[in-house]
N, C-alpha and C positions, 0 to 999 in steps of 0.2 A: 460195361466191361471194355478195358483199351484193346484195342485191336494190335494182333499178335506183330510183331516187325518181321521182315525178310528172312532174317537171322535166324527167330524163332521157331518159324514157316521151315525151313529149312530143314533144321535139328531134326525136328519130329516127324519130316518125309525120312530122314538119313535113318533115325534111330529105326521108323517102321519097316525102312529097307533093308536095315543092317537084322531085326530082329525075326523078320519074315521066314514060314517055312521055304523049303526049297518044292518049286512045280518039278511035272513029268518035264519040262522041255527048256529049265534054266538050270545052271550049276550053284551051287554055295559061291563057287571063284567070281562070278559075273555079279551075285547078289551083292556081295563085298565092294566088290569094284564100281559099282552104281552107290551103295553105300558112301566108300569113300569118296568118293566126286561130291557129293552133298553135303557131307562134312566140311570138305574143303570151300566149297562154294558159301555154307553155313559161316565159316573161319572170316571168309574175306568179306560177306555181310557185316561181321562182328567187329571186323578192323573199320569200315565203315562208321561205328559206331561207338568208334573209341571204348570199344568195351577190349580189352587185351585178353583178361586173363577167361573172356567165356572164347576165343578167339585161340587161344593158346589150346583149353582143353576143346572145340569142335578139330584143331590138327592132331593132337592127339588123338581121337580117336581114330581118325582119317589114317594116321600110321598104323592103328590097330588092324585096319582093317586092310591096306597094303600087305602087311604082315601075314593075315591070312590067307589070301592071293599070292603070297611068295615074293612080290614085289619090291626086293628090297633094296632097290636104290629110289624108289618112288618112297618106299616107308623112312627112310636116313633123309630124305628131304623134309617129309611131310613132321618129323621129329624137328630136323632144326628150325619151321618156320613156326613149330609152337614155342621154341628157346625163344625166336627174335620176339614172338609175341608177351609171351611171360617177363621177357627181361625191361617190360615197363612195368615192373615196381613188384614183381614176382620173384626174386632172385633164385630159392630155394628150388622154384618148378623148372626154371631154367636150367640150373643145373641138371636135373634129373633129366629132362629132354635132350641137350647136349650129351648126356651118359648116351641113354638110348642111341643117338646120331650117331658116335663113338661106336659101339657094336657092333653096327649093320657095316660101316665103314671099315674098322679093322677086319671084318670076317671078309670082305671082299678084297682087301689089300690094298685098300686106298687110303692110305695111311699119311700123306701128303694132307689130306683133307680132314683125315684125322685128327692130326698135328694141329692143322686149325681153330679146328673144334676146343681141343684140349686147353688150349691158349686161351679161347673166349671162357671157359671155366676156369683157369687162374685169377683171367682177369676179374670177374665177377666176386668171384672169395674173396679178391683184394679189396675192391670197390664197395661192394655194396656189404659184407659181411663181414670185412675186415678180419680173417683168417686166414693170418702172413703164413701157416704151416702148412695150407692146404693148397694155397695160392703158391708152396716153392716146388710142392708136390705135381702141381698139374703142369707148371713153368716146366721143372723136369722131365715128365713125361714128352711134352709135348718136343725139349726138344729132341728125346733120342729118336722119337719117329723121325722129325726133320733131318735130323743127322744118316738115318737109314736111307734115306731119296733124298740125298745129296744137297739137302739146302742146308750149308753149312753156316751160310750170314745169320739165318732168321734162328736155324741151334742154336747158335752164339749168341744173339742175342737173349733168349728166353732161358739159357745159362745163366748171362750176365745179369738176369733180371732176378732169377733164385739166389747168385749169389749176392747182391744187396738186399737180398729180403733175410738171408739167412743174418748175414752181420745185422739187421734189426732184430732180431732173434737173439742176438747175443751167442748164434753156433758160429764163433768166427772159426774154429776150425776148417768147417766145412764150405764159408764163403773166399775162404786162402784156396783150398783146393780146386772151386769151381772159377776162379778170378784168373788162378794159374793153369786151367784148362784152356781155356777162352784164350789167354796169352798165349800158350805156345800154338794155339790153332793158330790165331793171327798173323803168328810169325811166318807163317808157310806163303804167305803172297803179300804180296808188294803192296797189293791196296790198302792191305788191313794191318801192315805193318807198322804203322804210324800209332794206332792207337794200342799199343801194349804198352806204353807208358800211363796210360791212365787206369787199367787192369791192374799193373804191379804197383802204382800209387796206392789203390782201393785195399791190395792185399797188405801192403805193409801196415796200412794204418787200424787194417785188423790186428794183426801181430800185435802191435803195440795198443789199441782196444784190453787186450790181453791183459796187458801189464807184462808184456814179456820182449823187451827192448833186444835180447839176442839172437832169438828166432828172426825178428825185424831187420836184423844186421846182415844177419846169415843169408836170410830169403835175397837179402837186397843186392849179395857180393854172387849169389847163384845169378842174377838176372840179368848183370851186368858180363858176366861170359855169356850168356844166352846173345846176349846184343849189346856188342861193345858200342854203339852209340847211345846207350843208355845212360850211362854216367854224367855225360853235359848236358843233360834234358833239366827244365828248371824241378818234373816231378822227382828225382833221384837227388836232388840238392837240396829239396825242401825234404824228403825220407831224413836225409841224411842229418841235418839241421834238429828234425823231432826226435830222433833217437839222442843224440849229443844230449839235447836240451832234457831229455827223460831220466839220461843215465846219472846228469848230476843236478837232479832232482830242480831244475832250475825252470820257475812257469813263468817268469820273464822271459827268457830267452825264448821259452815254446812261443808265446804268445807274440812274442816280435816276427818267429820264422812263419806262422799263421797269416799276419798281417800284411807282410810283405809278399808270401803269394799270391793272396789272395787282389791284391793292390795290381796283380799283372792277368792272373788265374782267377776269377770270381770261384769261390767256394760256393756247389749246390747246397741243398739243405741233408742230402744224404754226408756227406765230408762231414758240414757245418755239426750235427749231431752227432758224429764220431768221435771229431776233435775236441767236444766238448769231454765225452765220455776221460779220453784221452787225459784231459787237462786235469779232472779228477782226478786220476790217478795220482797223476805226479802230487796234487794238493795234499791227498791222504800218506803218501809215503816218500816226501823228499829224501832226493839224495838217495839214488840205489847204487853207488859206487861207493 
């Protein structure tokens, strides 16, 4: 019979301590709390052993049993160090452990930390389960915490990141909304004022995604009072260029004003996809004037 490992030695001190009556002269709180220590101690034998996901659930119980101690900034830890464990090849429990972490964190107001948490469960639905609606959902959330405790860059970004998931979605209404959020935030200080030219790029080439070259127009002569140095920027002369080129149905001309920026502007793959979208249209319905 192989001789039991560290790890396993462990569990079954933790389980016997966690399952033990309570004596005349110990509490249930102390029996927990010796509990969880062997759990955890259990966890990091496990990690040891490149085993993750028996490593994810001994912190999981180790939070169970925090939990019944009342210990809940020890239990919001002992949740996410079974996330970082599960998220080797676990995704599903991962998330569930981050929820948990989530909990203990918002009820204590730590929502900064919360906000973190929330992000590494976007990121996750994106990556590993490829559920861009749940990945704009948690994007979201996480950033109107950030936005509550004043970190407005890392909001903005985790905006800006819902709003190119949603334009993969095809909800471009809602990626104009969240692109033109992000932009007038940006507008309020100097550092971040530079990049609302690539916001209102994003959003117009939703508009036109559409198929709706006037909204495009419209949006574009709003942005240009918003910041009258917007009009000489090469993003508002290539808008300008795709909408022409849309209204008389012309995929020459798109396709040259494409080229050319991209000749100074390298197009990522989010644009590159869009444009493509874009160029359909005009294929299927030349000539909208």
């Amino acid at each position: 019979m192989p001789a039991k490992s560290t790890a396993q030695t462990l569990v079954e001190k933790a389980d016997k301590k966690a399952n033990s009556s309570t004596g005349w002269f110990s509490s249930s709180t102390t029996k927990f709390e010796e509990a969880g220590d062997l759990y955890q101690q259990a966890a990091n034998a496990f990690k040891m052993d490149k085993l993750f996901k028996e490593a994810g659930d001994c912190h999981a119980r180790e939070a169970e049993c925090r939990e019944k101690c009342k210990e809940v900034n020890d239990a919001a830890n002992a949740w996410w160090n079974a996330a970082k464990a599960y998220k080797r090849g676990y995704p599903d429990l991962a998330v569930q452990a981050l929820s948990q972490t989530i909990v203990h964190l918002t009820a204590t107001g730590r929502f900064r930390q919360a906000a973190d948490r929330e992000k590494e469960i976007g990121q996750i639905h994106l990556q590993e389960a490829n559920d861009i609606r749940k990945a704009c959902e948690s994007f979201e959330r996480a950033a109107e915490w950030y936005s509550q405790e004043d970190a407005s860059a890392t909001a903005n970004g985790c905006y800006k990141d819902a709003a190119d998931l949603y334009a993969e979605l095809e909800d471009y209404p809602r990626a104009i909304a969240r692109y033109e959020q992000v932009a007038d935030h940006s507008l309020t200080s100097a550092l971040t004022k530079y990049s609302v030219k690539e916001y209102w790029l994003r959003s117009t080439l939703c508009a036109l995604a559409m198929n709706d070259p006037v909204t495009a127009r419209r949006n574009l002569t709003k942005y240009e009072r918003q910041d009258v140095t917007f009009e000489s920027t090469r993003e508002a002369k290539f808008c300008k260029a795709l909408i022409e080129a849309i209204e008389a149905g012309d995929s020459e001309a798109f396709t040259g004003a494409v080229f050319e920026f991209d000749r100074i502007s390298k197009l990522d793959n989010w644009k590159t996809s869009i444009l493509l979208k874009v160029k359909k249209n005009i294929q299927e319905e030349p000539g909208l004037l």
